[in-house]
C-alpha positions in Angstrom: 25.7 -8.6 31.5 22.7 -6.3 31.8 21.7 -3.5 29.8 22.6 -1.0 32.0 26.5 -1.6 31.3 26.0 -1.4 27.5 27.6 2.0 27.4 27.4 4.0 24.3 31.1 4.9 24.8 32.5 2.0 25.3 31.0 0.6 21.9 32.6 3.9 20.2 35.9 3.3 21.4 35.7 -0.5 20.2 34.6 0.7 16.8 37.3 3.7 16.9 40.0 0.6 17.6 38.7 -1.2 14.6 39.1 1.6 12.0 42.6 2.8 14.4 40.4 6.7 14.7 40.2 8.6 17.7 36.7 7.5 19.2 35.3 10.7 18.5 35.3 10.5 15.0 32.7 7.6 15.5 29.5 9.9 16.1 26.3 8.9 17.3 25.0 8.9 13.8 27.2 8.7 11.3 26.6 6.0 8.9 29.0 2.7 8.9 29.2 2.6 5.1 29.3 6.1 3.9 30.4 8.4 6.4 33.4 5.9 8.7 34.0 3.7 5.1 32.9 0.7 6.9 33.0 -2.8 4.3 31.9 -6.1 4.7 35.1 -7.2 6.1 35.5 -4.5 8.8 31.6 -5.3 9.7 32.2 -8.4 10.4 35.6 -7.9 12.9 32.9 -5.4 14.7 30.5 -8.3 15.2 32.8 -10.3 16.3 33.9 -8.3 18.8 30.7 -6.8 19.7 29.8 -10.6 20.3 32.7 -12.0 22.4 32.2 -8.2 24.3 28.2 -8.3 25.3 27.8 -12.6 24.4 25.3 -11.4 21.8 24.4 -14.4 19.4 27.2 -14.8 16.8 26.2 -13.0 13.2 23.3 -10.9 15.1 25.2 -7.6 14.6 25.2 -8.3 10.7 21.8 -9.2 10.9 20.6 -6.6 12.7 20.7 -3.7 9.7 22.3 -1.3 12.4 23.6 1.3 10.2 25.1 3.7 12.8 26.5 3.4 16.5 23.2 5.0 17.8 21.3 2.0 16.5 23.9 -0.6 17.0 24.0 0.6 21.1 19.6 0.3 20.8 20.2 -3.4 18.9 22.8 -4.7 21.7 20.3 -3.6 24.6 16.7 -4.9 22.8 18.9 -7.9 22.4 20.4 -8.3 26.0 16.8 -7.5 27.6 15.3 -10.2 25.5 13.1 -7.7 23.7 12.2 -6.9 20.3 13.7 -3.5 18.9 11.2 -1.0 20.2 9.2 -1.2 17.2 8.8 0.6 13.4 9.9 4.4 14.6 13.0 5.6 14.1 14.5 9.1 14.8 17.8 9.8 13.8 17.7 12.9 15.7 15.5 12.9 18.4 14.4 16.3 20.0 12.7 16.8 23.3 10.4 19.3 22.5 10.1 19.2 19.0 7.8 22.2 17.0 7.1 19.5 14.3 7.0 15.6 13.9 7.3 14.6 10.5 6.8 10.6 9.7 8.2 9.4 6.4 6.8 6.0 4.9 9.5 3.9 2.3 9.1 2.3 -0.7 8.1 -1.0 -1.9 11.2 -3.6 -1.1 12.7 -0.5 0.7 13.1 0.3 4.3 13.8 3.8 6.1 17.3 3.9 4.7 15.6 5.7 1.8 15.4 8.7 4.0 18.9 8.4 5.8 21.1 11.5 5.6 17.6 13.6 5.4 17.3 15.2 9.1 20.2 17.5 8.8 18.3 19.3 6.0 15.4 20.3 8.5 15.2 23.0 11.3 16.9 22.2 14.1 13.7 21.8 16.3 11.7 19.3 14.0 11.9 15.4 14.8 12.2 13.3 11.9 10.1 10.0 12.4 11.4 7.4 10.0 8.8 4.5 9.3 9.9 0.9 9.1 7.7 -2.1 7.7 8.0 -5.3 9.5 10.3 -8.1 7.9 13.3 -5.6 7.2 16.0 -3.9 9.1 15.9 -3.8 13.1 12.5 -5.7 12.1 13.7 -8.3 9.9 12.4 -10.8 12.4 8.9 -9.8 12.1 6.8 -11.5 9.5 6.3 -8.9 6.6 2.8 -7.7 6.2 1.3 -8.2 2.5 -2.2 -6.0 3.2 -2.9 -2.2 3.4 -5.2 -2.2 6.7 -3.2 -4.0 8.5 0.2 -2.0 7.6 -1.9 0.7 8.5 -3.3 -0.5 11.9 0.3 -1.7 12.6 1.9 2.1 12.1 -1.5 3.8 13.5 -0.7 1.9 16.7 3.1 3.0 16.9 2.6 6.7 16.3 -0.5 7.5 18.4 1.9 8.8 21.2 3.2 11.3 18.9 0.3 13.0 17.7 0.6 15.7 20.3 2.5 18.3 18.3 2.0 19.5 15.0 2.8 16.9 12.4 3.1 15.9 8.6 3.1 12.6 6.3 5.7 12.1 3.6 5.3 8.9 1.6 7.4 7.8 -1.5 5.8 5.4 -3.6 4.2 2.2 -1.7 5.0 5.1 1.1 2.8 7.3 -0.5 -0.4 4.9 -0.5 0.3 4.5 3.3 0.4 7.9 4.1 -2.8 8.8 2.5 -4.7 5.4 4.1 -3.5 6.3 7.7 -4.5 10.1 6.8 -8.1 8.5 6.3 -8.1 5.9 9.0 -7.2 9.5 11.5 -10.1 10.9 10.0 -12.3 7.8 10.5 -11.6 7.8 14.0 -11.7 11.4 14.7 -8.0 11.6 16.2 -5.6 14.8 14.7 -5.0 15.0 11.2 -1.7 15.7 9.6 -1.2 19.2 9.0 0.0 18.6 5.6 0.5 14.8 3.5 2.5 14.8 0.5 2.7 12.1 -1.9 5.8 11.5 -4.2 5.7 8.8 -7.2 2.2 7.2 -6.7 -1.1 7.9 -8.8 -3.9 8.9 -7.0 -6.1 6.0 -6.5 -8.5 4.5 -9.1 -11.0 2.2 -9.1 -11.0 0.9 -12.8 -8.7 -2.1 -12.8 -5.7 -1.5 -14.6 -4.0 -3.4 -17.4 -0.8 -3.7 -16.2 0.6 -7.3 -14.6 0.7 -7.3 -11.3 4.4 -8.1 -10.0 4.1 -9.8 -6.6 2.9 -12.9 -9.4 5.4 -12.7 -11.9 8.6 -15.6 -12.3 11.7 -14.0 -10.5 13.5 -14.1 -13.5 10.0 -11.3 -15.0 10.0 -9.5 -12.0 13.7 -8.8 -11.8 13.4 -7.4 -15.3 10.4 -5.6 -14.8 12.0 -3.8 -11.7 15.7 -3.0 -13.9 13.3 -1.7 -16.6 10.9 0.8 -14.4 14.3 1.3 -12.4 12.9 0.2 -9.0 15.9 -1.1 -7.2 19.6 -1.0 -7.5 21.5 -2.7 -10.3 23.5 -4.6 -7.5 20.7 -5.8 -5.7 18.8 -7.5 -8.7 22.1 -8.8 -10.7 23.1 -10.8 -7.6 21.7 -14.2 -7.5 23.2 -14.6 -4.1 21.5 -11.6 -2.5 18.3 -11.6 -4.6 16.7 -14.4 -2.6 16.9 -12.9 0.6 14.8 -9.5 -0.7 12.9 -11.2 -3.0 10.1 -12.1 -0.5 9.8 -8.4 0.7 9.3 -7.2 -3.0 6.4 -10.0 -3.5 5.3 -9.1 -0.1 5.0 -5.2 -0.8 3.8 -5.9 -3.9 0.6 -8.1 -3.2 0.0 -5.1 -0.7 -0.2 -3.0 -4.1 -2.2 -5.1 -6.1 -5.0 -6.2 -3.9 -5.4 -2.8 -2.3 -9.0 -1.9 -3.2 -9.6 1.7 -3.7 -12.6 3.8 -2.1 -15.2 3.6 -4.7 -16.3 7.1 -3.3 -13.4 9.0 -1.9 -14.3 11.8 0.7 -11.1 15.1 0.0 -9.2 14.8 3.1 -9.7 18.4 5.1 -5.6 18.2 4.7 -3.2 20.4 2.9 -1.5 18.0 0.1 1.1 18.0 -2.2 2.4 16.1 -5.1 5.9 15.1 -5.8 7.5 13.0 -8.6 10.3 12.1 -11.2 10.1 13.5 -14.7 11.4 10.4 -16.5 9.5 7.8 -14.1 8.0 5.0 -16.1 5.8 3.7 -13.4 3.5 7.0 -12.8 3.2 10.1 -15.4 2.1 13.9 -15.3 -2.0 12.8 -15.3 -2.0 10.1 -12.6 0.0 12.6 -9.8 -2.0 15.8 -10.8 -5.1 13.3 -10.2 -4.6 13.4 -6.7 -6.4 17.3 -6.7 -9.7 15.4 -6.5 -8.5 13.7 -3.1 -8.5 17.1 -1.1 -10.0 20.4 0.1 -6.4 22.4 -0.1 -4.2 20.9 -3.4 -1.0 22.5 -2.3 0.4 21.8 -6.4 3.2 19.3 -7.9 6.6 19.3 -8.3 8.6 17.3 -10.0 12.2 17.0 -10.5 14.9 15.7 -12.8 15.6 11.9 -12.1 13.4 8.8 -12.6 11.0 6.5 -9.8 14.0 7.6 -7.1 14.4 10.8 -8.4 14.2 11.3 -4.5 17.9 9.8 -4.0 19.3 12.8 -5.8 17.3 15.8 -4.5 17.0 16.0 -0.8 18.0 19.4 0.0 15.6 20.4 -2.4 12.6 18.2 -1.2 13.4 18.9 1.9 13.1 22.8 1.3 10.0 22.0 -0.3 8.5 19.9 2.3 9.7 23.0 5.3 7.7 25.6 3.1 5.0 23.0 2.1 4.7 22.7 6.1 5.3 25.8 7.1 2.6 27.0 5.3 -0.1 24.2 6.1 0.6 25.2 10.1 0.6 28.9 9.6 
């Protein structure tokens, strides 16, 4: 079987008979677990079937991280062609013509999920440009990258092609780091800056070393604790001793990126309109280290922050995402 009979509907109407809906109730992008109540159990008759249907290799579905019948339909043809996915962008809802690209970079032991469910909160004619890090999701195959240039280089290379339209960074976090070092590396090499970069639960960069222990070295039994404490995952993730071995790597991974990132000694302010963003009970990064980041730029747009802890962002995107329109709105006016 080639590629060219992997046909969306047919997939939707084999996921429809699964759940026993009508096939249109299984959109392009609704999400398996949330949206069509998708569990483990009725995953796993959809792989199987999706195997015996297109020979696929048997628990590839599973392993793919394919979240909606958009990406599964992507996964099944990357797999038939012999290809890798097409690489670390995602839009959830691509535009032709778009007035804006905005690109949003995850979290440490995260992944683009962070930002599902966020495009239907932005005008109609932006494109939403979710960033995946090797060695998770539709890239779990690819070996994870532990240092900051080359993340960058890695990303810089995927979104040069879509430069050619006003555009903006969002990073969260690790996210946040990346944003602003592929901000700089743009300006290094004299290509089109980001009309606006905003930063949401990092501290603007410092050269004095800090105090603190750095994670990606502690035992898994001190780094388990040490994320429950700063709340930086989900209670279900780090209490199960089944599942934590599979994301520990990542973590470790994301987290030597972090703590052998060597800041500019001698920061040049970004020509770049940025804001700040964070959590007002977030452990990992107070008030002084995000209001830091004025130094970092010729326009400091201001902070916000907003009720939650370090994923204060999981509660508030209609509100960030207001923010972010104005924030960019303004920035390309």
């Amino acid at each position: 079987m080639t590629s060219a009979t992997v046909n969306i509907e047919e997939l939707r109407a084999l996921i429809a008979g699964v759940l026993e809906v009508e096939p249109e109730e299984v959109t392009d992008e609704a999400l398996f677990s949330d949206e069509l109540d998708i569990d483990s159990l009725l995953m796993l008759e959809i792989s199987t079937r999706v195997e015996n249907a297109y020979d696929v290799p048997e628990n590839a579905v599973v392993l793919s991280g394919a979240k909606t019948l958009a990406e599964l339909h992507s996964f099944i043809i990357s797999k038939l062609v012999g290809e890798t996915p097409a690489g670390p962008v995602i839009r959830p809802r691509p535009v032709s013509e778009p007035t804006v690209r905005l690109f949003l970079f995850h979290h440490a032991g995260g992944s683009h999920l962070l930002y599902r469910g966020w495009a239907q909160h932005f005008p109609q004619d932006w494109e939403l440009c979710l960033l995946e890090a090797p060695g998770r999701g539709h890239l779990q195959t690819l070996p994870l990258i532990d240092d900051c240039d080359r993340l960058v280089d890695y990303f810089y290379n995927a979104i040069a092609p879509l430069l050619d339209r006003p555009f903006g960074f969002f990073g969260h976090s690790l996210g946040a780091l990346i944003a602003y070092q592929l901000t700089r590396r743009l300006h290094h090499e004299g290509d089109s800056l980001p009309a606006w970069l905003g930063v949401s639960a990092y501290g603007a960069p410092r050269v004095e070393a800090s105090a603190d222990e750095r994670p990606h070295l502690m035992s898994d039994d001190k780094l388990r604790d040490w994320l429950r404490d700063v709340g930086g995952s989900q209670p279900q993730l780090l209490d199960n001793d089944a599942v934590w071995p599979t994301f520990a790597p990542v973590f470790r991974s994301d987290f030597k990126l972090l703590d052998t990132w060597a800041p500019p000694r001698v920061p040049e302010p970004l020509p770049v309109s940025l804001s700040v963003f964070g959590g007002h009970r977030d452990k990992l990064i107070g008030e002084d280290r995000l209001l830091s980041w004025r130094a970092f730029t010729t326009h400091f747009c201001g902070l916000e922050r907003y009720e939650g802890d370090h994923f204060y962002v999981m509660d508030h995107r209609q509100p960030l995402a207001a923010a972010i329109t104005a924030a960019m709105r303004s920035a390309t006016a």
